[in-house]
Structures are given as C-alpha cells and as structure tokens.
N, C-alpha and C positions, 0 to 999 in steps of 0.2 A: 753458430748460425745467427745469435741474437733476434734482432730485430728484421722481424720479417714483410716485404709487401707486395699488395695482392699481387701481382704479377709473378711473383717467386712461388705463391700456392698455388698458378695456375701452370706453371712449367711445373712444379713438382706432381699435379696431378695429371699433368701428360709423362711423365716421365720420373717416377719414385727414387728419389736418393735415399740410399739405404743407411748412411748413416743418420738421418736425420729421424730420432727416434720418435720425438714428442713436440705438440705443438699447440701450445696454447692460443686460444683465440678470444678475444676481448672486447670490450667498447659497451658505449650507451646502446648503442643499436643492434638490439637483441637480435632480430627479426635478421640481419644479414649476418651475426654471427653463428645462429643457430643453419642460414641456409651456408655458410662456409666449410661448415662441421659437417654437414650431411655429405657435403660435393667430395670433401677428403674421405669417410667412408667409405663413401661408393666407389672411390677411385680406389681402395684399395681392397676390399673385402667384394668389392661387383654388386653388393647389396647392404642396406639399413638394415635388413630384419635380420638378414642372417643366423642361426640362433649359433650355429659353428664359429664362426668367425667376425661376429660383432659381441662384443661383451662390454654389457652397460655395468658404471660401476657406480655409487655414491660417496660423496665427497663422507660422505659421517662413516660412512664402513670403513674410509680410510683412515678417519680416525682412529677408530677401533682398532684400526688393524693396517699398519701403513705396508706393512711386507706383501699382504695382498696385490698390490700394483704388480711388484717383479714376479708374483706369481703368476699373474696372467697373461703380463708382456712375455715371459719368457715359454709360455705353452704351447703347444703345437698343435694345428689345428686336428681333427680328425678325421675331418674330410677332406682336406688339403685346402691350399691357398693359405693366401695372405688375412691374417686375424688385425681387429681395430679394437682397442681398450676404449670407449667411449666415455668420459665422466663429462656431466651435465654440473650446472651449479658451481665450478672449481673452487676451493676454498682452502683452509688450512690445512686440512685431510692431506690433497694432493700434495701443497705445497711442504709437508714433512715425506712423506712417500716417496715423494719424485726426488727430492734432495739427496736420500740416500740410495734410488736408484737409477739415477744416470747418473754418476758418477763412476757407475760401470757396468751400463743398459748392452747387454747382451742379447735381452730378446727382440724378436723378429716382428713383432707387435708394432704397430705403429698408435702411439697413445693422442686421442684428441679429446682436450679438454676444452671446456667452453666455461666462462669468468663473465659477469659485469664488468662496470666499469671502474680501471684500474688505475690507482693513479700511481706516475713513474717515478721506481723507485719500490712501490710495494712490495714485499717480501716475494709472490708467488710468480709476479710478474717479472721481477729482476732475475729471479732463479732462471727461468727460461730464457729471457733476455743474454744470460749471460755462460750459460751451458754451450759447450760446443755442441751437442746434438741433440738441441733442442733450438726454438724456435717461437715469436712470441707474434700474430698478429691485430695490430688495432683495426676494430670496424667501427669509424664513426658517421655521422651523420652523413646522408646524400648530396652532394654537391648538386645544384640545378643541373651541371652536365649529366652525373648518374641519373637524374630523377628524368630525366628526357630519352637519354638511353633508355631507361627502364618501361615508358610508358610507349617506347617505341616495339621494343621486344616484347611483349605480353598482348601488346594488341597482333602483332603481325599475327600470332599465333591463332587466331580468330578473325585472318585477311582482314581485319579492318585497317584504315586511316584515322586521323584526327585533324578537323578544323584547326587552323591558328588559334582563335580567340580562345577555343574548347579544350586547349594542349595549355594555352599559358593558365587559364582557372583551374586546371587537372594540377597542374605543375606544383601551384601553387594550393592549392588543397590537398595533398600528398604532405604526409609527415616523413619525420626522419627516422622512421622504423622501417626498413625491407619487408618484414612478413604481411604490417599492416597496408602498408604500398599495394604488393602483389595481391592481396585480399579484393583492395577498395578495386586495382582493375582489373581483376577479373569478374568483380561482381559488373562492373563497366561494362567489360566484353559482352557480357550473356547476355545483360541488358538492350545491346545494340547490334545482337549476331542479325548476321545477314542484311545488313543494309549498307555496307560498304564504308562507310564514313562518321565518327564518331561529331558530333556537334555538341555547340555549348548548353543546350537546353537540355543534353543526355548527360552532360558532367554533373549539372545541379539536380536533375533529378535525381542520380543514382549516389552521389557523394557530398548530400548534403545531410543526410542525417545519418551517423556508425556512431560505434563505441568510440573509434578515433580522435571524432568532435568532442564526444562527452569527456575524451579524457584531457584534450586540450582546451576545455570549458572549465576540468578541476584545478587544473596546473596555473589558468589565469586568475581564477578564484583564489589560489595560494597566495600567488605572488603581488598579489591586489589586495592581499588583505580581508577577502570576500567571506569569512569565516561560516555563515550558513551553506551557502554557494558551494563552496570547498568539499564543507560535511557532505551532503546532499548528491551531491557528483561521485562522490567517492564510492557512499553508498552504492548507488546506481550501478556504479562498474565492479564492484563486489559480485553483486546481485546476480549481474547479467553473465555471471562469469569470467572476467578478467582476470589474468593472474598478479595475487599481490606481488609477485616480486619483479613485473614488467610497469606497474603501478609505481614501482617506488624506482627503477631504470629511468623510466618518461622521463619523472621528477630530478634527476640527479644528469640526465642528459639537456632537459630545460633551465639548469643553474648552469651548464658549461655554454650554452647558449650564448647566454645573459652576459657571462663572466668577459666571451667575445665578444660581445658588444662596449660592455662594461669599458674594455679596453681601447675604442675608439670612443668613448664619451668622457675619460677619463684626461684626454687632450683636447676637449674643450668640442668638441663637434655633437652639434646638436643631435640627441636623440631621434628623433623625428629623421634627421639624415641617415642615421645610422640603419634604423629598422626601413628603412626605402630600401637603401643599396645592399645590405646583408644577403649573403645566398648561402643556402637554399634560399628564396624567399619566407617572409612570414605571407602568411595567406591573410586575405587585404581586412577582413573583417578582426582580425585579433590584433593590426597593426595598434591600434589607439592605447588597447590593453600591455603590449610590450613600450611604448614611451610610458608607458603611468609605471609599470616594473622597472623602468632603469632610473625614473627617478625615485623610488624607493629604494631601492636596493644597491649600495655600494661594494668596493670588490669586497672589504672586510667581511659584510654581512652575508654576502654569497658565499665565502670562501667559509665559514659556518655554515649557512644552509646547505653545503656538501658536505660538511663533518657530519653533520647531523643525520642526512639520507642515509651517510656510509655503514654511523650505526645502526640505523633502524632495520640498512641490509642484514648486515651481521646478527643482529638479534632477530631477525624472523626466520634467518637460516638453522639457530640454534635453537627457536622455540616454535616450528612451523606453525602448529596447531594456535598459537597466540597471531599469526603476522599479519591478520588485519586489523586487530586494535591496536599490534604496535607500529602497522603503518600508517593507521586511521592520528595516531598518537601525533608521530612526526611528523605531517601534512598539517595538523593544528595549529601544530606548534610552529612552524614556519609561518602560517597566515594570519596567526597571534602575535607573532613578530612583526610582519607587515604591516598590518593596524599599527603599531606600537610606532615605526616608523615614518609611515603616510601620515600621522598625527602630528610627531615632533615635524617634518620636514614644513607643514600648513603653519606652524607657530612659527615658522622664521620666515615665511617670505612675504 
C-alpha cells in the first residue's frame, strides 16, 4: 500500500479495502491527523465511542505487551460489525507490535495509529510505508487553498459569507494546525450567527486574542532568541491547558517551516522576499519576526533544532509525568542557542 494520499483515505472511506489492515497517520499537524483518524473510525466501526468495536490501545501497553495488537485486531466483535484498534501517540510500542503482526494480519480489525511528526525513513514510518497491507499517511501544514476551503465549509455551516478583506486577514491568522483552524471559526461563527456576512472588524475582534497567538508569540520568542518571552509564554500555555506534546508538535512543525524557507534564502533571495510569497501565508504581524529567524538560524542549526524537539518528544513520551520541564528544557535551549547566534552573526556585519 505504502505511501498513502488523502484522496486514497477518502475512497477507502467510501468504500473499505479489506486488505488494507493498518494505517498510520502522521505529520506536524496534529489537529488534521487527529481529525483523519476519527473520519476512518467512524467509517468503519459507524462510531468513536463505541465500547464494542472501537478499542483504544497505548503505545507503552505495547510495550509491555506487543502481542496484544494481534489480540485485538484478530477479535470478533460481540455485537457484530466491523471493530477499529485505535492507538493515539504511535511510538515504539506499535512499531515492534505491528512488525511482527502484519506480516500475517489475519484480523478483521482495521488498526489506526496516529504519530507526530515523522521524518522519512524512521523505523515505524518505513514499516508502514513499506508493508503490503498497511499504509502510511502525512498531514502537513494547510495550503492557503486548504485554509480557504476550510473557512468556506465551517462558515456555510452557519449560512454565513465572508467579506474579501475579512477572508484574506481570517486566512491569514489561521495556523497550520486543523483543530486549532476549526476552533478559531467556529468561535467566528457564533460570534457572527445571524447576520449573514462575516466582516473584517469580526475577524479581529474574535481572532485576535487564543492560545493559538500565545503560542505563536512562544515559537517567535524561541527562535528570536527572546529567552524571558519564550519562558513566560510557555508557562502561560501550560497553565491554560495546552497539551505539552502539541507544544513541542508547534515547535518542530515551525523548524520545518523555516527549513522551507531556509531553502529559498539559501540561493541568495532575500528573506523579506521569501516570508511575502510563502503559502500558507505568515500572518502580517509575525512577518518582521520570521526575516529576523532566518537570519538566525541556518539549515545546520535548524536541522539540530529538529534533533533536539525529536528528543525532547521521545522523552516526555517515556517520562510523561516530567514533559513539561522537559519541554520547558528544550524550548530554552533552542532560544539560548538563538541568543548565542543573533550575537555572533551582529559581530560580523
């Protein structure tokens, strides 16, 4: 099956290939992998909650216990229908589990895993990748056409329209997380029920202050070097309830950003050009902040600051109970590196 795209999870959800046992789903953008995982679910179990035919699993039970997997893909339900082995979090657990069963996945179960972000080639991601009956798909960032589609479909839902000027500041204050997206407009929507037409004085009023800002206010504070800033925001979305392991996604989905810009400034074209033309767009206010991050930060020192998120995942997955000081840890640590850099690059020019 390999390499899967969206269009193949949405014929498979109109229509279940029975050989395709298990399907991992990945990316920095949580928010559309967690809604990808729900839609295959439902497409096959008819419900999330299910207690019959949806079985949530933990990636550390797999650990403990990798045979567990083919116990409960191969179980039958009790009520009848089609049963979903659900694992949240996928990690090494799965990735010995699965190895040794789909290699001759018998049961009827259809297994969805959901992973951060993978990079190609990883152990759990090649497994899938390269399993005949299995499946591997990336959810990355929103393309301005996604993020237009999406602000078109949530509002109809709520017969509203949207102003031009009020769609391109929407557009553009929209991050590249789906759940966060669908949040900010439906909080839009309520805001604006009943009056037909969404304008730009209702974008800024309703989407000018979330968690989403504050956490795009820690991310530029990292990568700027902003070391109190950084602390202080971090806090904040602790606080407020944010989860550390979508904290430290942002983070590792805003290095791969950077990495593609990186990649147009690394042939000579000016930053400042790059963060203009980039889509999705940067939202106009953090523009100044992404040219001050690219000249900080080179592919070498980005392509670290992803080694470093990766472990900090890894180790909060293995010490949950610790994952906010060891992500509070590696967010320092990267904006102590910035400092370090923004300093030497002032002594040379």
């Amino acid at each position: 099956m390999a390499i899967l795209k969206p269009a193949q999870i949405e014929q498979f959800i109109r229509s279940r290939d029975p050989g395709l046992k298990a399907i991992l789903i990945f990316g920095p953008d949580t928010g559309r992998v967690r809604e990808t995982a729900i839609k295959l679910v439902e497409a096959v179990a008819k419900s999330r909650d299910d207690p019959f035919n949806v079985v949530h699993l933990e990636d550390d039970a797999l650990v403990k216990d990798p045979a567990l997997l083919a116990d409960e893909a191969q179980s039958i339900s009790l009520m009848g229908g089609d049963r979903v082995v659900w694992i949240r979090d996928a990690g090494n657990g799965l990735f010995n589990a699965a190895k040794s069963y789909l290699e001759h996945a018998s049961g009827d179960a259809l297994i969805v895993a959901e992973a951060g972000n993978l990079r190609k080639g990883t152990g759990i991601r090649a497994l899938f990748e390269k399993a005949k009956n299995a499946g591997a798909l990336a959810c990355y960032e929103d393309t301005i056409r996604d993020i237009h589609g999406l602000i078109d479909e949530e509002l109809a839902k709520h017969d509203l329209t949207i102003a031009q000027d009020a769609r391109m500041a929407l557009a553009a204050a929209l991050g590249g997380d789906r759940a966060l997206s669908r949040s900010e407009l439906e909080k839009l929507a309520l805001y604006c029920r009943g009056q037909g037409q969404v304008q730009l004085h209702d974008v800024e009023a309703v989407c000018g202050d979330s968690s989403a800002l504050t956490l795009d206010d820690m991310l530029d504070a990292v990568f700027t070097g902003d070391l109190a800033v950084a602390d202080a925001r971090f806090d904040r979305l602790v606080q407020s309830g944010f989860a550390v392991a979508s904290v430290i996604t942002a983070a590792s989905g805003h290095v791969l950003r950077l990495q593609r810009m990186a990649l147009e400034t690394d042939t000579g074209r000016p930053a400042r050009q790059v963060v203009d033309a980039v889509r999705p767009p940067v939202f106009w206010k953090r523009k100044d902040s992404f040219v001050q991050q690219l000249s900080i930060w080179g592919a070498d020192a980005l392509e670290s600051a992803a080694l470093t998120l990766s472990q900090a995942e890894l180790q909060t997955r293995e010490f949950a109970t610790l994952s906010p000081s060891i992500a509070n840890r590696a967010l320092i640590s990267l904006s102590r590196r910035a400092q370090v850099m923004r300093g030497n690059s002032s002594l040379h020019r």
